[in-house]
BANU-613057 format. One record per atom (N, C-alpha, C, O): residue in three letters; x negated, y negated, z. Coordinates in pm, whole numbers, padded with zeros to 5 digits, always signed. Last residue first. Layout:
AlaXYZ/...
***
This chain:
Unk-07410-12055-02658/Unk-07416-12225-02504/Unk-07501-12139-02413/Unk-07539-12182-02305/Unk-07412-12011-02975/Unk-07377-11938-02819/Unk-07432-12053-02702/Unk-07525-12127-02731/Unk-07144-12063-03176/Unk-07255-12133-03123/Unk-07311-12046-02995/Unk-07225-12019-02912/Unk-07000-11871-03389/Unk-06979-11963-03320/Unk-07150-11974-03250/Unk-07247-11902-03277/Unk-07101-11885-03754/Unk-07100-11834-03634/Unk-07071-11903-03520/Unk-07113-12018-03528/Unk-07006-11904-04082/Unk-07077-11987-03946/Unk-07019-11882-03846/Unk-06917-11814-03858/Unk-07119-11758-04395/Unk-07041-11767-04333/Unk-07076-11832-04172/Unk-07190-11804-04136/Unk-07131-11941-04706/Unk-07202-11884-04601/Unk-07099-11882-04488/Unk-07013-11969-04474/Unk-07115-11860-05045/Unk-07022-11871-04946/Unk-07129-11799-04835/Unk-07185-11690-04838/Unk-07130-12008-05366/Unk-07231-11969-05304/Unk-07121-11953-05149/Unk-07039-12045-05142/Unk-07028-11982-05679/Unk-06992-12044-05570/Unk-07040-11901-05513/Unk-07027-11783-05546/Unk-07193-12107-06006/Unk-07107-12002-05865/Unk-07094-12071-05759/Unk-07131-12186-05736/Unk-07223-12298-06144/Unk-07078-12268-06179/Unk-07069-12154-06104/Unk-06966-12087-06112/Unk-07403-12413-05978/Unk-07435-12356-06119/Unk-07353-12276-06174/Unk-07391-12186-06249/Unk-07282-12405-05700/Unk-07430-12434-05774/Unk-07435-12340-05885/Unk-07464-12221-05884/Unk-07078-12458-05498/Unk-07070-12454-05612/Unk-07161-12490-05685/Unk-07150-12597-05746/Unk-07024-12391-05126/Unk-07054-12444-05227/Unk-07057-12395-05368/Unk-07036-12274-05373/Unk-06815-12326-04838/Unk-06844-12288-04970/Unk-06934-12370-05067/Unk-06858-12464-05089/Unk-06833-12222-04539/Unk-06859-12291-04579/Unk-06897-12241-04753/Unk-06977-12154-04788/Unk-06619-11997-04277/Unk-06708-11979-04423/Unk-06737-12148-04492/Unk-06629-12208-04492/Unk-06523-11862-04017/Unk-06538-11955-04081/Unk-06632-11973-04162/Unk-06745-11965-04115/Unk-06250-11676-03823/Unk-06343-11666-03893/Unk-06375-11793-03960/Unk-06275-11862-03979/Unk-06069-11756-03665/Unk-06098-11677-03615/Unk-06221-11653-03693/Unk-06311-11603-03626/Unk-06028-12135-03566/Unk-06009-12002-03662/Unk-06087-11916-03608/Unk-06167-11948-03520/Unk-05942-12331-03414/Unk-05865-12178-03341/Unk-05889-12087-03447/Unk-05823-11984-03459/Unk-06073-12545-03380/Unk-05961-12592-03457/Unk-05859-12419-03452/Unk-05741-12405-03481/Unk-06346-12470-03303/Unk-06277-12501-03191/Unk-06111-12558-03272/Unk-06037-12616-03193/Unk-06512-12398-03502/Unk-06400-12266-03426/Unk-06291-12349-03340/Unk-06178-12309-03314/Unk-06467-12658-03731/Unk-06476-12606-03663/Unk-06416-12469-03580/Unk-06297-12437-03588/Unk-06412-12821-04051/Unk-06368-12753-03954/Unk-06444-12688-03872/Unk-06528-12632-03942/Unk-06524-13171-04172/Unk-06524-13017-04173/Unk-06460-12965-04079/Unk-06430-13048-03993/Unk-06296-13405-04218/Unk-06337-13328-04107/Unk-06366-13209-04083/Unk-06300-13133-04012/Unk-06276-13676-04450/Unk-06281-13530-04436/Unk-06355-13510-04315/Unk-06458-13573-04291/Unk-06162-13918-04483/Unk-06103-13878-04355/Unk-06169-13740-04341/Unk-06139-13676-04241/Unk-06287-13977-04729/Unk-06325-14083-04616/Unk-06246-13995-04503/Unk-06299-14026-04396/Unk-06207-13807-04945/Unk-06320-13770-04872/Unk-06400-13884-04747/Unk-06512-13881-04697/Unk-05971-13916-04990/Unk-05921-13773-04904/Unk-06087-13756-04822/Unk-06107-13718-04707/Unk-06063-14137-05115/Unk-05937-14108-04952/Unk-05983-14021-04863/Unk-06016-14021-04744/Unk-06151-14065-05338/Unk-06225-14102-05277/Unk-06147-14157-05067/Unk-06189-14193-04956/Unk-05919-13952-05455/Unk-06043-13861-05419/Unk-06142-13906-05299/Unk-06193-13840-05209/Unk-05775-14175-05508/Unk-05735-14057-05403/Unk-05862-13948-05383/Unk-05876-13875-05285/Unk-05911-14315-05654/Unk-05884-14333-05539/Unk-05829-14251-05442/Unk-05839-14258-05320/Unk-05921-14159-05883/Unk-06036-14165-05845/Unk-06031-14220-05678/Unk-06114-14186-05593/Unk-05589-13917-05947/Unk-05684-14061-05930/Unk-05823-14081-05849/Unk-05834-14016-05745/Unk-05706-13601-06080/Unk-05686-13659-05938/Unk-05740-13816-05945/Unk-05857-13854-05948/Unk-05566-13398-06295/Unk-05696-13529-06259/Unk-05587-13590-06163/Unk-05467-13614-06162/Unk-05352-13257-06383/Unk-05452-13202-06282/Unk-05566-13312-06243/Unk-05647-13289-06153/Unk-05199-13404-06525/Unk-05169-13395-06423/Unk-05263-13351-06298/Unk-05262-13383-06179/Unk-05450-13435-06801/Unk-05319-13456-06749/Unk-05261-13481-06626/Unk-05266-13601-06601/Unk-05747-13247-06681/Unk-05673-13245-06809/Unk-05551-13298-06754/Unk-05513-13234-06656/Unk-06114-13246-06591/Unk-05944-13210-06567/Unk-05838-13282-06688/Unk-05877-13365-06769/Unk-06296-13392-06620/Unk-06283-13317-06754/Unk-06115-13238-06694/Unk-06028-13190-06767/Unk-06347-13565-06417/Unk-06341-13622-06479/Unk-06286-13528-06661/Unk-06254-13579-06769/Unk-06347-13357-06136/Unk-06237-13438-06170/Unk-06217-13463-06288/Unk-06110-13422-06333/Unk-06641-13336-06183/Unk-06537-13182-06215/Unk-06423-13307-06247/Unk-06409-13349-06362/Unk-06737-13598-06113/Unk-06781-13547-06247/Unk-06682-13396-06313/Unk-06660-13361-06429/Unk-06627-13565-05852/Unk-06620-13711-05969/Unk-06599-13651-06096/Unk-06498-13646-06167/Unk-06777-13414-05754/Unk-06628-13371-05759/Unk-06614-13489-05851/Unk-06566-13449-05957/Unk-07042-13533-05731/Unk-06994-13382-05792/Unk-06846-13341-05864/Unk-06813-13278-05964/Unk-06985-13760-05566/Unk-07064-13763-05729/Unk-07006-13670-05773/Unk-06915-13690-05854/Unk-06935-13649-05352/Unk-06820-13692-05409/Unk-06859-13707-05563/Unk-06787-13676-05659/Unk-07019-13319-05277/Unk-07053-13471-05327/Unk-06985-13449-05398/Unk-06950-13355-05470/Unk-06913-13020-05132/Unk-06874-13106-05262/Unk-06958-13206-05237/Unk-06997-13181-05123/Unk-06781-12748-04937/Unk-06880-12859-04959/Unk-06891-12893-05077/Unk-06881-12800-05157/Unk-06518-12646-04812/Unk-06560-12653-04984/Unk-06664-12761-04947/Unk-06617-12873-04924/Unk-06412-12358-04589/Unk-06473-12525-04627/Unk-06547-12530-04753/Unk-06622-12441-04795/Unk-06212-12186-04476/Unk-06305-12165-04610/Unk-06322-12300-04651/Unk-06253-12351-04740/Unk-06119-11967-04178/Unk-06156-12080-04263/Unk-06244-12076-04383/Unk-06332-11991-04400/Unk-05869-11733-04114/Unk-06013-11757-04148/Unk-05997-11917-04215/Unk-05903-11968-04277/Unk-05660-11616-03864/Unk-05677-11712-03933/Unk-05851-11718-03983/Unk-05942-11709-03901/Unk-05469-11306-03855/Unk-05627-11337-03847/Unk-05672-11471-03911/Unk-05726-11454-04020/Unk-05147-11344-03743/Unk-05253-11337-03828/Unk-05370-11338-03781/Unk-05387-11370-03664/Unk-04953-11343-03459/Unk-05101-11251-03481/Unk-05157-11241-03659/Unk-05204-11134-03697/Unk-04804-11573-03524/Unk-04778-11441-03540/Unk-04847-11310-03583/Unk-04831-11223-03669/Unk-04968-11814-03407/Unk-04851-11709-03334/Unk-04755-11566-03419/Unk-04669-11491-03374/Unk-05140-11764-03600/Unk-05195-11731-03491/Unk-05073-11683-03418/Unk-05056-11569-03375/Unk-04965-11939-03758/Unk-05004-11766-03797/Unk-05013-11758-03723/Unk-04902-11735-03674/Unk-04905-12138-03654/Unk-04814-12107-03729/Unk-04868-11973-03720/Unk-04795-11891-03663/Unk-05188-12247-03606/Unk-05098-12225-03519/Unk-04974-12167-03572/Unk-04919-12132-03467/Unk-05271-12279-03866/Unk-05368-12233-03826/Unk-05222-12197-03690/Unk-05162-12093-03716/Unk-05110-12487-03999/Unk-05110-12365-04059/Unk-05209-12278-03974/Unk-05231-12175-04038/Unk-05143-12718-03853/Unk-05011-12621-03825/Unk-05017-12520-03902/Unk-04923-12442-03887/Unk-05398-12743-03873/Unk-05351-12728-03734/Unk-05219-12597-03768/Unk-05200-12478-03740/Unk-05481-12885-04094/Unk-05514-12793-04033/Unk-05435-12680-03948/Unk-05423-12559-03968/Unk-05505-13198-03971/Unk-05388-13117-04128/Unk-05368-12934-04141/Unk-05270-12874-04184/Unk-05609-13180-03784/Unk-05460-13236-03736/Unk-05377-13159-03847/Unk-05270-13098-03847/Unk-05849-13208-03862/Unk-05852-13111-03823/Unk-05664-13101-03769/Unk-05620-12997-03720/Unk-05817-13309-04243/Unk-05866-13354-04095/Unk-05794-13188-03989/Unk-05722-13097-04030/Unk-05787-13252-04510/Unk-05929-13258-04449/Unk-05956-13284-04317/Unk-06068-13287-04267/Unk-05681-13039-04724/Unk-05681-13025-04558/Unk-05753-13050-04479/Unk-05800-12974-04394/Unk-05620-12994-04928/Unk-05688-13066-04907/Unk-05766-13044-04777/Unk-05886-13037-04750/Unk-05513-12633-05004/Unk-05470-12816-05004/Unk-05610-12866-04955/Unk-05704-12787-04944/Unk-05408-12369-05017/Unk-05512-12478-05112/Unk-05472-12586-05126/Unk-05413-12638-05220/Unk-05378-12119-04784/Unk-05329-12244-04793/Unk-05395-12302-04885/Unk-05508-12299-04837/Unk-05342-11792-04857/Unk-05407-11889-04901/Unk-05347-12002-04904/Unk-05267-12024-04995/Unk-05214-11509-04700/Unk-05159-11589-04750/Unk-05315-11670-04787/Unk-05413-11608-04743/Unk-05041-11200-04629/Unk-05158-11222-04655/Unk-05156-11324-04694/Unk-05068-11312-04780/Unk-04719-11138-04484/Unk-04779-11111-04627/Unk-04899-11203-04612/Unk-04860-11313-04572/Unk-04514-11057-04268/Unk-04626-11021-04286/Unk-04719-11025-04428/Unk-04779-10927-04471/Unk-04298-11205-04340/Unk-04271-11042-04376/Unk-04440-11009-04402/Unk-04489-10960-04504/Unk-04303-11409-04176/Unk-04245-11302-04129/Unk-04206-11199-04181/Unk-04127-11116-04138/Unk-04553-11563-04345/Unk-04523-11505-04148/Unk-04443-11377-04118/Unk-04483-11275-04061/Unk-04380-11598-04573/Unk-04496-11527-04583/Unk-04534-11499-04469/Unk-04565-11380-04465/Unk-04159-11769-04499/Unk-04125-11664-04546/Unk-04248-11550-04544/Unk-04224-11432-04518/Unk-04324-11972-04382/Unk-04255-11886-04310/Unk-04217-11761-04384/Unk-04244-11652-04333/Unk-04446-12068-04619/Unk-04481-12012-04517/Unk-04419-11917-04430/Unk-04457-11801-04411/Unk-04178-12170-04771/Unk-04281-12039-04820/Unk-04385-11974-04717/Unk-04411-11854-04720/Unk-04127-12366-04629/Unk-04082-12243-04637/Unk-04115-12165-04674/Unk-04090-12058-04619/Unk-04344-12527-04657/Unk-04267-12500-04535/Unk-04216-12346-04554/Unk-04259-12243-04503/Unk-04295-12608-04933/Unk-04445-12518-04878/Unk-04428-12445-04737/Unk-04479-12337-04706/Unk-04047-12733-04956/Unk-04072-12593-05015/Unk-04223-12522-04960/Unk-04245-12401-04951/Unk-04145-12928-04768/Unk-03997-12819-04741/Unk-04021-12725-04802/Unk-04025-12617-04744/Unk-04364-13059-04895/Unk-04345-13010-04797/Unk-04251-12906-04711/Unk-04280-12831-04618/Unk-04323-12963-05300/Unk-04281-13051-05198/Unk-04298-13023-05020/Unk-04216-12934-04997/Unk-04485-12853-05521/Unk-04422-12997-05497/Unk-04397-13028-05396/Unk-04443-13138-05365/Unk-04574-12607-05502/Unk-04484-12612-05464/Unk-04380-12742-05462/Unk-04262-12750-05427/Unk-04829-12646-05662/Unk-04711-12559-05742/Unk-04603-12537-05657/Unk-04519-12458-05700/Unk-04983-12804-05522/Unk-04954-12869-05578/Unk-04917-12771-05714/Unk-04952-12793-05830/Unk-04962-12710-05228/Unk-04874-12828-05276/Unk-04852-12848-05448/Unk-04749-12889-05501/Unk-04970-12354-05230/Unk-05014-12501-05260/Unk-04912-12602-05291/Unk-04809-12589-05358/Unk-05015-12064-05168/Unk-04965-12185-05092/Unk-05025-12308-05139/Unk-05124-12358-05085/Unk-05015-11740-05300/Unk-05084-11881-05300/Unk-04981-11954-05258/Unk-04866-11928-05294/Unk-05107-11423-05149/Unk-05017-11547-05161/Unk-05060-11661-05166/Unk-05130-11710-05077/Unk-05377-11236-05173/Unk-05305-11297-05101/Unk-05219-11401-05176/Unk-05273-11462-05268/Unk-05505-11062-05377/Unk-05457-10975-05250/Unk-05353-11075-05180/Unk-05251-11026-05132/Unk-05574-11127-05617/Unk-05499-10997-05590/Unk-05452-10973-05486/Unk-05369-10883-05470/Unk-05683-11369-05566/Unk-05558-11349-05619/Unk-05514-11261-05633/Unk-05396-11267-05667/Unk-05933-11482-05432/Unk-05774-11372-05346/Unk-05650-11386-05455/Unk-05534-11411-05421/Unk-06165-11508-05577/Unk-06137-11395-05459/Unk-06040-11347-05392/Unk-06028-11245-05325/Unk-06098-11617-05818/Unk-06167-11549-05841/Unk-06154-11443-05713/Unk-06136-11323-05731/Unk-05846-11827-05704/Unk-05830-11723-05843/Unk-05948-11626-05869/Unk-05916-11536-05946/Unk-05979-11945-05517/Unk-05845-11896-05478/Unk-05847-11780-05579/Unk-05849-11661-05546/Unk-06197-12086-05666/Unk-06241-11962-05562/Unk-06139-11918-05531/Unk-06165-11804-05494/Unk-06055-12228-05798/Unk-06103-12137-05873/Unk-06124-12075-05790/Unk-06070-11965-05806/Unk-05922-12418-05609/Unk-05835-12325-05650/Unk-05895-12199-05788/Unk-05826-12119-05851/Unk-06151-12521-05469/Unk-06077-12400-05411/Unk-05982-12337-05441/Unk-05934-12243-05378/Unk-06355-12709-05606/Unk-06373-12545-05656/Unk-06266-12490-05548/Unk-06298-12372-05529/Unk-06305-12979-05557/Unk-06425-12902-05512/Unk-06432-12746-05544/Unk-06522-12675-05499/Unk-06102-13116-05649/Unk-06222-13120-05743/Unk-06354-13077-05689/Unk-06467-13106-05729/Unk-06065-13289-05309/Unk-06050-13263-05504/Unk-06161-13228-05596/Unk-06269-13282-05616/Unk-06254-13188-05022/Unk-06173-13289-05136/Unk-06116-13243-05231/Unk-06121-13120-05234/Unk-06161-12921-04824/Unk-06240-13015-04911/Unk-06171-13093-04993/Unk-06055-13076-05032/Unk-06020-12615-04705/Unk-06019-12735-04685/Unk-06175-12803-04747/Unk-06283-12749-04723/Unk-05821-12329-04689/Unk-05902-12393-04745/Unk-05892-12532-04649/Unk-05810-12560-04562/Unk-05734-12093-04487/Unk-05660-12199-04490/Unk-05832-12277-04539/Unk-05930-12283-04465/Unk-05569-11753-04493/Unk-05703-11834-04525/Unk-05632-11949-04565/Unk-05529-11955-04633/Unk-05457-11519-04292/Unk-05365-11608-04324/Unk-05549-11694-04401/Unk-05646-11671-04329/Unk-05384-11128-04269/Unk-05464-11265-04297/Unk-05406-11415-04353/Unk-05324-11422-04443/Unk-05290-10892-04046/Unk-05269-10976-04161/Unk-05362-11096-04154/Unk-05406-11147-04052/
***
């Protein structure tokens, strides 16, 4: 089973890349159709233990935020992959700015989330790791290799 745990600011493309590459296959996990930590909580688990394929789409910019969805599977032999959203903040400014209602992200919170961001690394325990960008309304996906020493 597969567990994919996004991470980038607002307004970087991961809930379109959620809807263009895993909405047939995996479970969406987001705060922000679950509202609340307890309910995302649980939906996890529920998705662990009847083995179901999952997509975390949060923010998830430090490697701490990370963690427990990455350790959570791992102990139950998922295959954790990573999927980093590269963005300028300019960029995401400008997507932010045509969002509609609820979906616009105060400008201060954008600009938060991208003062703590900590791309991810293997060493955070994924098993796979993809860096995404968004040039010219595609999204371009390279995948990283670990390092050889």
């Amino acid at each position: 089973m597969e567990a994919v745990v996004f991470s980038g600011i607002q307004a970087s493309g991961k809930t379109s890349f959620y809807k263009e590459r895993f909405f047939r296959s995996h479970v969406l996990i987001s705060l922000d159709q679950l509202h609340t930590r307890n309910k995302e909580k649980r939906f996890l688990e529920l998705c662990l233990e009847l083995q179901q394929p999952f997509v975390v789409d949060n923010t998830n910019p430090t490697r701490e935020d990370r963690s427990k969805y990455v350790q959570l599977a791992k102990g139950r032999k998922f295959m954790v992959v990573g999927y980093h959203f590269v963005s300028s903040l300019a960029d995401a400014m400008l997507r932010n700015e045509v969002r509609q209602g609820s979906e616009r992200i105060p400008e201060i919170g954008v600009r938060a989330t991208a003062k703590k961001l900590e791309p991810p690394c293997f060493e955070d325990g994924f098993d796979q790791l993809f860096f995404v960008t968004l040039e010219n309304g595609c999204f371009q996906v390279e995948e990283r290799f670990h390092e050889v020493r």
